[in-house]
Structure formats: C-alpha cells, structure tokens
N, C-alpha and C positions, 0 to 999 in steps of 0.2 A: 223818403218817408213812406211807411208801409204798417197800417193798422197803429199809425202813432208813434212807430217805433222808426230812429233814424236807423238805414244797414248801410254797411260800409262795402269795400268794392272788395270783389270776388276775392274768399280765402282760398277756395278749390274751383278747379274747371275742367271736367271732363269733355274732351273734344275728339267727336266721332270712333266712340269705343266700338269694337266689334269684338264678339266672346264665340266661342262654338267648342262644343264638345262631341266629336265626331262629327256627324252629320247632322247636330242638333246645333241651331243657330240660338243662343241666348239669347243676346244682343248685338242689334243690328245698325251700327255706326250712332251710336245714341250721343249727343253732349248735352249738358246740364253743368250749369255753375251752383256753385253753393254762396251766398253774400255774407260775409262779417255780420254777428250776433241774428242773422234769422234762425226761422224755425221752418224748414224744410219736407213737406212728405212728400213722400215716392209711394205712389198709389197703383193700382191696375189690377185685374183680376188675377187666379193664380196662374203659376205658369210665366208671368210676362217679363221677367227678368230682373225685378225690385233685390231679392237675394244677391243676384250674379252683381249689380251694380255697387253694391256697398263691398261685397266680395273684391271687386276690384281695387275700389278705392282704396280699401286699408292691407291690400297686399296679399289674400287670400289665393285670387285668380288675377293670371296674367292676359290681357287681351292679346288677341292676335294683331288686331290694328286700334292706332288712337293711343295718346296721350292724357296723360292727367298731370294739372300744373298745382302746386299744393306753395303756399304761403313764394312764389313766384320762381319756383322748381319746378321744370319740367323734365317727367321720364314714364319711360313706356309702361313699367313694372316696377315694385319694389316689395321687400320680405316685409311681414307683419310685425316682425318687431322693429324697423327699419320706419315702420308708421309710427307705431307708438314711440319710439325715439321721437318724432318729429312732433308728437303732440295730436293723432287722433287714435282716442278710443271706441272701443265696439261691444257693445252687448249682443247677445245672439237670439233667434227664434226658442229657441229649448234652450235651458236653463244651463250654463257653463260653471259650475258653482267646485271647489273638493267640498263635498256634501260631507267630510269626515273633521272637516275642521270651522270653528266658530265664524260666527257674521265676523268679531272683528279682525281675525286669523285672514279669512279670505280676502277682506277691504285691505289690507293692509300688505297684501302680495299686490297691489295695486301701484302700493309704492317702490317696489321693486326697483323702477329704472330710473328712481331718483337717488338712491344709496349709493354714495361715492365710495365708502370704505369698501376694502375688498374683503373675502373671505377669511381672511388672517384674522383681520381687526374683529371682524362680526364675532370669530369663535371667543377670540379673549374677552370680548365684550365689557372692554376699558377703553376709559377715556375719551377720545374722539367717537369712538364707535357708538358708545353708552348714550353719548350728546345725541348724536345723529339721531339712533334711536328712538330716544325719548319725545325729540322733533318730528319724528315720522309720526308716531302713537297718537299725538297730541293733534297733527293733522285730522289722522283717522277718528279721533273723538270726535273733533267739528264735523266732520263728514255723517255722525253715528247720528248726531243733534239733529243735525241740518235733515236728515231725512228721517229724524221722529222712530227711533228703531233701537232708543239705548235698553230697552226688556230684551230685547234678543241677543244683546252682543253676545254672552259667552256662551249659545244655543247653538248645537252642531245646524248648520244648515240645513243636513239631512229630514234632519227634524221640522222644520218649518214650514208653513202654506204655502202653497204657489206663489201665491200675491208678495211674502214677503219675501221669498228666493228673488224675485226680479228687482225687488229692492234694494237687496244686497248686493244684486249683481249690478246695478245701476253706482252704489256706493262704491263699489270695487274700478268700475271704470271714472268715477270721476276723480277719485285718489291718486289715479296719474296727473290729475288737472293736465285735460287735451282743452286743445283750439276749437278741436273739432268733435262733436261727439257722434258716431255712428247709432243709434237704436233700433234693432230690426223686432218689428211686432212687439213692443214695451207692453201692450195691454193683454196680450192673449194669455186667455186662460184665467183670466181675473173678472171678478163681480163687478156691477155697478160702482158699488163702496171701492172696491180697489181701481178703479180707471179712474174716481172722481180722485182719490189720492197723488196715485202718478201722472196725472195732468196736471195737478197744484207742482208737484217738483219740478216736470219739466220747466213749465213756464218758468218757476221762480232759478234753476237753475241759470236758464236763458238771461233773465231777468237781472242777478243780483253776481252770477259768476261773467257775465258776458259771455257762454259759451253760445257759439253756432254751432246748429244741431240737426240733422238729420234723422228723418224715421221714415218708418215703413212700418203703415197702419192699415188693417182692414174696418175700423170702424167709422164709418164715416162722419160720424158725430166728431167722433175727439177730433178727426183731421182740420175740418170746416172751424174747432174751439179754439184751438191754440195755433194752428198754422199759419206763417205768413206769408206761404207760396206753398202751392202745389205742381207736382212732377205725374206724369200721368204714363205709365207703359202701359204694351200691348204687342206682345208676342216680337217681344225684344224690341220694339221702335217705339221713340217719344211720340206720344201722339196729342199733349197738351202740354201746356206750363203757363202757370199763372196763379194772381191770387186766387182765394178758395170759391168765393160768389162764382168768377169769369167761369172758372174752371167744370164746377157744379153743372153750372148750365151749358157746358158745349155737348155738343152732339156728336160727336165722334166718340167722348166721352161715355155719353148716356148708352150708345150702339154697344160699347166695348165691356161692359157690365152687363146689357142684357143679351149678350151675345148676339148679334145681328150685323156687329159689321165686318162678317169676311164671310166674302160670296166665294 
C-alpha cells in the first residue's frame, strides 16, 4: 500500500544497466523496478541519464551490460516496435506528432498494431475490414472524450498549441492501450493551466485504465503531486529511490541539484 493506493509486484525490472556512447558513460549499472498501476518519476538534474534509461526500456538503446525483465521476460535488448508489441508506450521530450494530419488521424496510428486485417482487406475496405475499422475509430473517440480535446479532432496538429500537441500525443500513445506507459517531460513547455490539466489525465489515467507509468519530470511540484515513488539519477548512477517526502529530503539528493556533490 503506497499513498492509498495497493501496487502489485514488479511489471518491469531493470538490473545493473550500463549505456556508453564512446567514452561517454550514460549509465552506470543503474536498476530500477517499475510496480504494477504506480506512478513512477525518474528525476536528476540534466545530463544524468533519465532519457538514456526510458531509451532503453522501450528499445531505443541497447545497453552494453544489464538486463531488463518486462511482464517476466528477460532480454538484454529489443526493437521498439518489439516494445509496443508487448504493450509499452512512449511519448517523447519534443513533440513526435505528423504535424500534417488531424488529432484524430494521429491517435488513431496509435492503433496501428492492433489491426489484424492486412493490407488487402484495408484497401477494399469491406466487410471484416469496415467492422475492424469502425471499432478502432470508436476507441479513438473514447480516447478524444476521455482527454477533453473533441474541438480539435479534425485540426491539423500543426496548427495547435504546445499544451495541446502533447495531448494528443499522450492520446496517440494510449490508443495502443500499453501496460506500461513511458512519459518523458509530459509538462515541458506548458503553462500553469496546462500542467494542472495533464496531471488530472495522468492521474486519472493511472487511476480508471490501471496503467503503470513512468515519467521524467523537471518540475518538482507535479513529481512530489502525483507520484508514488521517486527514482533519482546523477551522472548515470541511482543515487536515491523512494517515495516523494524520503526522497525530497535526502542529501545526496539535495547535493545533486545544487551541484556540490562531486568533488
């Protein structure tokens, strides 16, 4: 039990990842579990490997050492769609959006790796294919609802505010319905108004779909509001893990922020 909330036992478990790109060390034998329906941030100042680590998990970067075990699958490396097959998605720092086609156009490439008919069927677009269709669409409307965004459905992306690009791109990743959902910096570049928005979805996502979720936040407020553990890097090594109070107040912590602890 954790902030009231029961979590179930480890969906994912990174164990002593090591990352290096040339002679630059990412990460340095780092593990971290992720627990069934929590809400996970990966925090550190920049630089400290929070990118490289979700990079890993959903198949971006391959470590050189360490393992990652996923719904009780263990393997050193896998491809990104090879994640999404398995049920986790990722939204990105900068916005991954085709800026040329609508909110609901975009959410609904989300659905992509749930369409069984093949290409045949899609062009005639009878019968079987028509059905599927219409089931996928009728997803993506609940998706349009559920994050308060049906003014924009048929709005080139391009055209839209920051705040509501990462909404859609939030919609897009959850129309795969993943286990696991990656967020890297969900709030950046958004207003007061918009952070108080997508902290109501995550939660309620977390909340009403059961997803467990991951993010990588610089703001400290949102991490300490909705988070049910905190992950702590620094120049690629875990340097904390725990709920948000323990974690606030360690010292190695507080050092790693104000830059003071590497002599």
């Amino acid at each position: 039990m954790q902030n009231g909330k029961t979590l179930g036992e480890p969906l994912l478990e990174a164990r002593e990842i090591s990352l290096s790109f040339g002679g630059v060390k990412a990460l340095r034998g780092v593990s971290l579990a992720i627990r069934r329906h929590e809400i996970l941030a990966i925090i550190g100042p920049n630089g400290a490997g929070k990118t490289s680590m979700l990079n890993v998990v959903n198949g971006f970067y391959h470590p050189q050492q360490g393992t990652i075990t996923f719904k009780g699958e263990t393997r050193r490396a896998m491809r990104p769609h090879q994640a999404a097959a398995q049920g986790i998605a990722r939204t990105f720092q900068n916005v991954a959006l085709f800026k040329g086609m609508t909110t609901l156009d975009n959410i609904m490439t989300g659905r992509l790796l749930r369409m069984k008919r093949g290409l045949l069927w899609q062009a005639l677009y009878w019968g079987p294919a028509e059905r599927e269709e219409l089931a996928h669409r009728e997803a993506v409307e609940k998706i349009i609802d559920f994050l308060e965004i049906q003014a924009i459905r048929k709005i080139p992306v391009g055209r839209l505010p920051y705040g509501l690009q990462k909404r859609v791109e939030l919609g897009r990743a959850l129309a795969m319905e993943p286990e696991l959902l990656l967020l890297d910096e969900p709030m950046a570049g958004m207003n007061v108004e918009e952070k108080e928005d997508m902290c109501r979805f995550i939660l309620d996502v977390n909340d009403e779909f059961g997803t467990t979720i991951a993010l990588i936040e610089h703001d400290m407020g949102v991490v300490m509001d909705i988070s049910d553990r905190v992950a702590v890097l620094d120049y690629g090594r875990k340097i904390a893990d725990g709920p948000p109070d323990a974690v606030r107040a360690d010292q190695a912590v507080i050092d790693a922020y104000l830059g003071v602890s590497h002599g």
